[in-house]
C-alpha positions in Angstrom: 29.1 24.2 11.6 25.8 25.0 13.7 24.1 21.9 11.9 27.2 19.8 13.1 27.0 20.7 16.9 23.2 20.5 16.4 23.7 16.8 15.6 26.5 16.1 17.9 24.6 17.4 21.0 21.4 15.2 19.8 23.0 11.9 19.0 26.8 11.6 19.5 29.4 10.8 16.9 27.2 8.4 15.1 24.9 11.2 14.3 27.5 13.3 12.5 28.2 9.9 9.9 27.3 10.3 6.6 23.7 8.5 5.9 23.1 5.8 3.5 21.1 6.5 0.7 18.9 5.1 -1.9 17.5 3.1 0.7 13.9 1.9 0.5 11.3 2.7 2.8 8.0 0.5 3.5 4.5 2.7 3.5 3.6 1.8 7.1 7.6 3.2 8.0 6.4 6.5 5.8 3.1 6.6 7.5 5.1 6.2 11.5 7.6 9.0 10.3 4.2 11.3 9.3 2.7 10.8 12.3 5.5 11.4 14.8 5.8 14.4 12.9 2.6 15.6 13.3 1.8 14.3 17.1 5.2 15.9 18.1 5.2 18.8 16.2 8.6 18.9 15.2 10.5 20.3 12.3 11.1 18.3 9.0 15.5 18.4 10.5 14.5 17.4 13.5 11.9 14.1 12.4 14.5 13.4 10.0 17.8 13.0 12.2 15.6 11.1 15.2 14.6 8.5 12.2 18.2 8.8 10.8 16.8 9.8 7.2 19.1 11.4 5.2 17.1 15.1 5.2 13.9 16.7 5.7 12.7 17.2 2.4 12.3 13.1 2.0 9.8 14.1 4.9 8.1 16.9 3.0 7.6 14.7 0.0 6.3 12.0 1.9 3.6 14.2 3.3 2.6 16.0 0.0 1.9 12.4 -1.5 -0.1 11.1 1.7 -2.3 14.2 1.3 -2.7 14.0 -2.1 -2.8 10.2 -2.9 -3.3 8.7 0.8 -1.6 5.3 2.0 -0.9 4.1 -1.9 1.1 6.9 -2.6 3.7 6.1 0.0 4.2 2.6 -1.7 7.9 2.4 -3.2 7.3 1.9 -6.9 11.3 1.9 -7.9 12.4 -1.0 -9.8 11.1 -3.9 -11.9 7.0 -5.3 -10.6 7.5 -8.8 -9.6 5.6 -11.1 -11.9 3.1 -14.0 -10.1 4.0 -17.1 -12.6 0.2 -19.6 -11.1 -2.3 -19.9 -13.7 -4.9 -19.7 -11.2 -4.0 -16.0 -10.3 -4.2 -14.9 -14.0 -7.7 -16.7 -14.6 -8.8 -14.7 -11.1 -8.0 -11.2 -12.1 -11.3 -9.4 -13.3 -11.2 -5.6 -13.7 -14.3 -4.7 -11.5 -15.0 -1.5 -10.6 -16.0 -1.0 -6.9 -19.6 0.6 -6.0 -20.6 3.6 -4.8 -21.3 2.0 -1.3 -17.9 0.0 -1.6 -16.1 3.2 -2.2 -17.5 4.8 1.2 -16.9 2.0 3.3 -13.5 2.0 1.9 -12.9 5.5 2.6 -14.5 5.3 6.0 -12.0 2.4 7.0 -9.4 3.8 5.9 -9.7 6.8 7.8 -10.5 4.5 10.8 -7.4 3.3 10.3 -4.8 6.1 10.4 -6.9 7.4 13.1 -6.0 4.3 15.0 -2.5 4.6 14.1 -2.1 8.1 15.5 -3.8 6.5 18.2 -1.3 3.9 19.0 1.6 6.3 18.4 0.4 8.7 21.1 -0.2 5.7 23.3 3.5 4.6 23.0 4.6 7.8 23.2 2.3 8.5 27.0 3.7 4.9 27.7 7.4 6.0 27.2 7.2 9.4 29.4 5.5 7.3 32.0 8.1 4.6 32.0 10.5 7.7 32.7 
């Protein structure tokens, strides 16, 4: 009953509908719902009713596999991999193994990159309590 007012109070009659599910989620929409998360320091309830996900746990997972696996892991694998039908692309697929060097660079953008992400979530965010 608490959970019902909670959601009532937060959102209207809308919020108390029951949420879709099964639906799929991209990695950068995964990586946006992480970050609020962490920049706003709210509860795993909380980030999930302002994204309208269907619970917390969803949230938790999502984390755990970001920390563990990074960007990748947040990729939906469900369902059947699409198949590219061009010669050309079958010919161009060679198996080598990245360097050392390659590997570091790699890690170093990628880290540049979430860092820049968290970046432009906390501008948007200084942006909308300006704007109010």
């Amino acid at each position: 009953m608490r959970n019902w007012i909670n959601k009532y109070n937060s959102g209207s009659l809308e919020s108390l509908s029951k949420k879709l599910k099964n639906n799929k989620y991209t990695s950068e929409f995964k990586l946006s719902v992480i970050q609020y998360r962490q920049i706003n320091n709210t509860t795993l309830r909380e980030t999930a009713e302002h994204f309208n996900l269907v619970n917390g746990s969803m949230i938790y997972k999502w984390e755990k596999t970001y920390l563990e696996r990074d960007l990748s892991g947040l990729e939906d694998k469900r369902g059947r991999p699409k198949k590219n039908m061009t010669k050309s692309n079958k010919k161009s697929k060679t198996n080598t193994p990245i360097n050392e060097s390659e590997r570091e660079e790699l890690i170093k953008l990628r880290e540049e990159n979430r860092l820049l992400k968290i970046k432009i979530v906390y501008e948007k965010k200084l942006q909308a309590l300006l704007l109010e």
